[in-house]
KOLLOBA-778987 format. One record per atom (N, C-alpha, C, O): x, y, z. Coordinates in pm, whole numbers, plus 50000, padded with zeros to 5 digits. Last residue first. Layout:
// residues N
XYZ/...
***
This chain:
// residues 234
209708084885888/209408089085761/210468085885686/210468088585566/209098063986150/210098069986044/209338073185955/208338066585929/207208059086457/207318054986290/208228069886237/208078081586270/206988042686763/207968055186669/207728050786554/207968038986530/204828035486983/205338037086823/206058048486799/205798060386813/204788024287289/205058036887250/205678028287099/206518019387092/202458012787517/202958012987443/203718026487369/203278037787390/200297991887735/200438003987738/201988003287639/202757994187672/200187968887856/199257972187865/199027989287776/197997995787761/202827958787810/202307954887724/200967963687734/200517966687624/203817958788119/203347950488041/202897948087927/202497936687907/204367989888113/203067982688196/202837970288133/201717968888084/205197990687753/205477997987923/204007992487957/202997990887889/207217984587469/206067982987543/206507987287723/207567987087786/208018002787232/208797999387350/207257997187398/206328004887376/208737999986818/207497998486938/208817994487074/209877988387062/209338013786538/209808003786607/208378009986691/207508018286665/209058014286158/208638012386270/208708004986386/208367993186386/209838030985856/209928020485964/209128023786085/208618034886105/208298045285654/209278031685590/209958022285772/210368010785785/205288051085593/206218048985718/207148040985650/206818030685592/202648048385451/203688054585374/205218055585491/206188061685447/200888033085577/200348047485547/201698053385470/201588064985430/201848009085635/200638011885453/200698023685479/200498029385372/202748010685829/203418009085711/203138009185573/203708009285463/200898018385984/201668026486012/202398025485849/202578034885771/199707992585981/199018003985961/199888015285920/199578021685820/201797974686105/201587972385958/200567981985919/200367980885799/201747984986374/202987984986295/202637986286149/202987995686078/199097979786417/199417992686437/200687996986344/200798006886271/199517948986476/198297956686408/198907968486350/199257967686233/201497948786640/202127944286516/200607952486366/200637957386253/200267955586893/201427965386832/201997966386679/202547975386616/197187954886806/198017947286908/199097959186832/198847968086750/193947976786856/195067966886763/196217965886851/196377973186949/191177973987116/191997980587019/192837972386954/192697960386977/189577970387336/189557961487166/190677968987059/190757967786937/190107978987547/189607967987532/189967960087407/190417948887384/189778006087431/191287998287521/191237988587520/192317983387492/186708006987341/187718011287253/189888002487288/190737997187217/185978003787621/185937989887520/186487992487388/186757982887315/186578030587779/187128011487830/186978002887687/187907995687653/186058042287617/187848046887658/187208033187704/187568023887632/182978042587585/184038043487491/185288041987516/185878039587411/182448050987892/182338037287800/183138034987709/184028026587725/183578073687911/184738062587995/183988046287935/184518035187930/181508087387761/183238088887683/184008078287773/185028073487724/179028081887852/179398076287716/180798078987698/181348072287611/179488096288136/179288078588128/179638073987988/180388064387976/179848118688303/180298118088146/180128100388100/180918095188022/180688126388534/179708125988501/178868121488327/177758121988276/183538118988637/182798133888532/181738138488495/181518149388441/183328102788850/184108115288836/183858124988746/183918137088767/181848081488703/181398088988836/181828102288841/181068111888839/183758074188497/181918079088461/181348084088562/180368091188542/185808066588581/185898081088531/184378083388467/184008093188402/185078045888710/185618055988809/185358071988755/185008082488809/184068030188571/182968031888663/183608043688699/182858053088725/186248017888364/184708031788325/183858033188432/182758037788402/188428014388581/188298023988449/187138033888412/186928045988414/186837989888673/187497998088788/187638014288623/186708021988599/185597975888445/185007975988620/185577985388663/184757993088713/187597979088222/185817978388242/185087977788385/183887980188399/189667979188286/189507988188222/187727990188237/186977999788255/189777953688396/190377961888489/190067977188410/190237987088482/189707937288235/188547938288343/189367951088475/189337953788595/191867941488027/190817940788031/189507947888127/188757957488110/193587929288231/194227946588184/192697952188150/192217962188202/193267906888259/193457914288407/193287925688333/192627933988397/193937899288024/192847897088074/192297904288183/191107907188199/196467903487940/195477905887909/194067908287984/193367918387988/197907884488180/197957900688174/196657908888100/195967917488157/197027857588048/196617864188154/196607883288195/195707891188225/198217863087794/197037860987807/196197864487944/195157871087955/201027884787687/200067874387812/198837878187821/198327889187842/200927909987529/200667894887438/200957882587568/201097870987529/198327933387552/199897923787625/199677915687549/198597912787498/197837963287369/197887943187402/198507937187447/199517933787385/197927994287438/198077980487372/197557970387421/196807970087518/197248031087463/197298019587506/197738005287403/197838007687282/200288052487344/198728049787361/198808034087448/199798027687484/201988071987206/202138065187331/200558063087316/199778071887278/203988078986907/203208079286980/202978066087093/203478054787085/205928099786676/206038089386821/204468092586892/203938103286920/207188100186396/205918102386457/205608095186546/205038084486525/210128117986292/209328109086357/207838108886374/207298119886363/211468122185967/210728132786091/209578117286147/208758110186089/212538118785686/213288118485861/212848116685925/213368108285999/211228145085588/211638135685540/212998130285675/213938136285728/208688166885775/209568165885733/210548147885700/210498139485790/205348159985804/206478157285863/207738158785746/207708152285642/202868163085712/203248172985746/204758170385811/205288179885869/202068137485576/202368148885440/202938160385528/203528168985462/201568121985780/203528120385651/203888132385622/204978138185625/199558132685874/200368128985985/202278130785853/203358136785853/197328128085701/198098140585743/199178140685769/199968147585705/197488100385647/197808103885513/198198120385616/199358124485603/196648096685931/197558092485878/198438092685771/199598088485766/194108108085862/194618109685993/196238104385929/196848113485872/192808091485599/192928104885645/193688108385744/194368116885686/192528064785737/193438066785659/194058080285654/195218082985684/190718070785959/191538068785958/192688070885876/193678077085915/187858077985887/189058089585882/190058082485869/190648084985765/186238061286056/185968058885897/187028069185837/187048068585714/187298039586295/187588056086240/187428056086081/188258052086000/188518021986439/187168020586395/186528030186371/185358031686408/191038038886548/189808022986592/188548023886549/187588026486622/191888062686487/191978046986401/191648042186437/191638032386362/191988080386669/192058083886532/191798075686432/191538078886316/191948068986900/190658076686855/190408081186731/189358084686679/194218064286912/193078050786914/191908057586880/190928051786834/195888083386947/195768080486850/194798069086793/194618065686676/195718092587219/194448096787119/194438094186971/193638098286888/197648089787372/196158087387418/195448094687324/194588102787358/199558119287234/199408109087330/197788105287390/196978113287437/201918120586987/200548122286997/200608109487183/201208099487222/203968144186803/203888134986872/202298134886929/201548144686924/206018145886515/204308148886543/204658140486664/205438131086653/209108164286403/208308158086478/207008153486514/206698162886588/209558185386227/210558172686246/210118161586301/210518150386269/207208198986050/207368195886148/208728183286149/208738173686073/206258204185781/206488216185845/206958213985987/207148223986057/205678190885510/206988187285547/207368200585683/208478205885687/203328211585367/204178201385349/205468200285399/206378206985351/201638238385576/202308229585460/202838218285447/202828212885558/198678228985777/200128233085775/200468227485673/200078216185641/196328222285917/196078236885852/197548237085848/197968246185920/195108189885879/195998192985939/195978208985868/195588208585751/192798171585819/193098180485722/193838191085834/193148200385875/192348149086104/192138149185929/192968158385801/193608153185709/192518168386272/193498162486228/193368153486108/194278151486027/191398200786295/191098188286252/192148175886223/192558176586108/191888229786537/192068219486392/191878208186401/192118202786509/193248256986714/192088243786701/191798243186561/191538252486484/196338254386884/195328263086802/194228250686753/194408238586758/198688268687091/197768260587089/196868265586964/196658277486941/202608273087144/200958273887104/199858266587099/200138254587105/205738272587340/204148266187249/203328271987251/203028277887355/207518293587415/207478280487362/206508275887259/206538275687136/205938308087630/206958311787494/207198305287393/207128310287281/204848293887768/203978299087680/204438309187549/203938314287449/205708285388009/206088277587869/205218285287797/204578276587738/204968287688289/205728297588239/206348293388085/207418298288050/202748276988394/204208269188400/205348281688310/206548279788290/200258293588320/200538291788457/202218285788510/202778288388617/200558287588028/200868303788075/201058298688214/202258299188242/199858263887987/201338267487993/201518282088034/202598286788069/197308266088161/198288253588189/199518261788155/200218266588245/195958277887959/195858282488047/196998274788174/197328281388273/196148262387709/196978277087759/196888285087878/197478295587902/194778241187799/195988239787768/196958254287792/197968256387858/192368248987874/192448244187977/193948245387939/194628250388029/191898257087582/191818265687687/192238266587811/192478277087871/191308231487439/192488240287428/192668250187526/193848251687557/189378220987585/190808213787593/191788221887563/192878221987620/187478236787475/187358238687599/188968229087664/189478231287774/187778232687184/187868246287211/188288246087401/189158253387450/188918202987012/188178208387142/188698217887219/189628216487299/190448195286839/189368199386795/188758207786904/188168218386882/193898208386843/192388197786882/191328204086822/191268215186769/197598208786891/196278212686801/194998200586848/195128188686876/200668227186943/199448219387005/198478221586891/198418231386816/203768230286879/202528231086832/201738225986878/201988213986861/206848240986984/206388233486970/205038240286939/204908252386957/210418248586920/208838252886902/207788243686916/207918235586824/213578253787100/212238244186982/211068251287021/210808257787123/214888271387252/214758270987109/213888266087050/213328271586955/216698245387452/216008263087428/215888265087298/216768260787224/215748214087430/216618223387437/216138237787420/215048239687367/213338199487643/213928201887516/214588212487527/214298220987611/211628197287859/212308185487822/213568190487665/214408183187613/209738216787822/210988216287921/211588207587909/212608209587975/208958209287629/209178222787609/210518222787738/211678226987741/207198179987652/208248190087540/209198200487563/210298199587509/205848194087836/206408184687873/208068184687725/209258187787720/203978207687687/204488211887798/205758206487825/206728213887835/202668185487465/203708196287439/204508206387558/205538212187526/201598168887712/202728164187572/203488177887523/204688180187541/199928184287795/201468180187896/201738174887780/202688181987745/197428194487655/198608203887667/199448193887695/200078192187591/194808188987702/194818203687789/196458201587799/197028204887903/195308175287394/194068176387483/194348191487584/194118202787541/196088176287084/197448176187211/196088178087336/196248189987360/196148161686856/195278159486940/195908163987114/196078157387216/199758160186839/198258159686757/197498158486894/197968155487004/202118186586806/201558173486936/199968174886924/199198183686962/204948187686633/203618193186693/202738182286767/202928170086767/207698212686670/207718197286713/205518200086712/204898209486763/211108221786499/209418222486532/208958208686568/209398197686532/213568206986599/213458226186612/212308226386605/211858231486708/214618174486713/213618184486642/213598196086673/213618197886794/216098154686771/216708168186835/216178178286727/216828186986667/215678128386832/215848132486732/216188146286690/216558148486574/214358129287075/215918119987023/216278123886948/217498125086955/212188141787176/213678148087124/214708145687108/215738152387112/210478120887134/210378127987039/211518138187050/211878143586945/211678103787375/211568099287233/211408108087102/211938105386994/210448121487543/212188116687528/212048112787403/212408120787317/208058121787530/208338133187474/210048132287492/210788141487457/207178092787639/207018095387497/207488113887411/207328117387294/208168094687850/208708088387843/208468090387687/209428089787611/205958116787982/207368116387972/207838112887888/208208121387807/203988093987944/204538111387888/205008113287855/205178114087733/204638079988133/204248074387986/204638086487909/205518087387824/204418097888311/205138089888348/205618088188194/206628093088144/201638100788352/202698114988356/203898105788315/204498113888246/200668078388430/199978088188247/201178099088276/201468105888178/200538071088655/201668064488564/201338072688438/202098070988342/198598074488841/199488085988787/200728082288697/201698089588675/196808056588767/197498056488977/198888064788895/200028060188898/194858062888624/196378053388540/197318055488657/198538055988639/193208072788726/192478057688638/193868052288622/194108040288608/193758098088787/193208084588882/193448071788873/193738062788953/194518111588590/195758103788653/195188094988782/195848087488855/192218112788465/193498104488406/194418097088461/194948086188440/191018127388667/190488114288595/191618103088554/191848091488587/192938147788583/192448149188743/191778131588698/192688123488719/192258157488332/193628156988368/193668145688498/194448136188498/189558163288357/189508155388238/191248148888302/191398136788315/187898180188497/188388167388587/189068161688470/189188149788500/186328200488315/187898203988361/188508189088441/189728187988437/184848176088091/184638188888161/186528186388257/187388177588262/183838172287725/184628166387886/184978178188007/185398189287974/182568183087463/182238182787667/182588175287787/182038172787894/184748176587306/183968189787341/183598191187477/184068197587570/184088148487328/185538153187398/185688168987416/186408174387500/181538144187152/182428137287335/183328146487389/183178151287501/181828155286969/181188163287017/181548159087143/181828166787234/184488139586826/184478156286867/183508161086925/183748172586962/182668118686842/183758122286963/184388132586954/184948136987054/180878121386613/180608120286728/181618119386888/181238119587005/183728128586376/182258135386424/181858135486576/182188144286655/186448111986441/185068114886385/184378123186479/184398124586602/189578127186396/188618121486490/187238121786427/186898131686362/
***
């Protein structure tokens, strides 16, 4: 993540969960879900969940997965991580997963240490217009075991024009007014609307995925298109 949205996302304050599921009429639990099935298709023993914010990707993991796996949380943001262990100690998963704070740039784990990376709503932060990017992505191989998925769920592009469009003005009127009221936080729901706004279509993302060293890559679109899930192969 660059610089200036590690200091953003530093001070998102506790509504951060509570926001989310306003803005997405609670379909973000949903998407979740749907992206931590994916990561135990593959019936991973370590599993780590980039940019994991206050946690339900790897939570969600944990009960979703057989007894035994491990999972990894990691962020930059001390006050996200906190909110996170404080989350799985309350759900009783704290056997399970950890949390620890790191850069996803320069990931703090050997080569090949995960079956799995999964990431949710934050891989647009890693690559839209992320002078890191490459970085983020060069981590992402070097820590996955040969095999080892890297599923992620973020927003997309309908490829209807109309849908588009609606998805759009619907991110910018109803999106950044709601969660700039609710947090008080006006520059991070700016950013989250015209970052969603403008982000890469699936095929964008695909052929990113495939320069970074991915030998495949599929995509399931959800909400129309508005909303997405990459699996890339190692």
């Amino acid at each position: 993540m660059s610089r200036p949205l590690q200091r953003m996302f530093t001070e998102v304050p506790p509504r951060y969960d509570l926001i989310n599921s306003v803005i997405t009429w609670g379909l973000d639990r949903w998407w979740r879900k749907k992206a931590a099935e994916e990561c135990l298709s593959g019936k991973p023993k370590k599993m780590l969940d980039l940019c994991c914010g206050t946690g339900d990707l790897a939570i969600a993991i944990c009960r979703l997965g057989e007894k035994g796996i491990r999972v990894v949380g990691i962020d930059y943001s001390p006050p996200m991580l906190e909110l996170a262990r404080k989350k799985a100690l309350s759900l009783g998963d704290d056997e399970y997963v950890s949390f620890i704070h790191g850069d996803a740039a320069s990931l703090p784990f050997p080569d090949a240490s995960f079956d799995c990376v999964g990431i949710s709503f934050a891989f647009r932060n890693l690559t839209y217009r992320n002078p890191l990017a490459g970085e983020h992505l060069t981590a992402v191989w070097r820590v996955l075991t040969a095999g080892g998925r890297y599923v992620i769920v973020e927003t997309s592009q309908p490829n209807s024009g109309p849908i588009r469009r609606i998805f759009h003005c619907y991110l910018r009127w109803v999106a950044r007014r709601v969660g700039s009221w609710l947090s008080g936080n006006k520059g991070a729901y700016n950013y989250l609307a015209e970052s969603a706004a403008n982000f890469y279509t699936a095929n964008e993302v695909k052929s990113m995925l495939l320069a970074a060293g991915f030998r495949e890559v599929l995509y399931q679109p959800l909400l129309f298109g508005a909303v997405g899930i990459h699996i890339a192969i190692k």
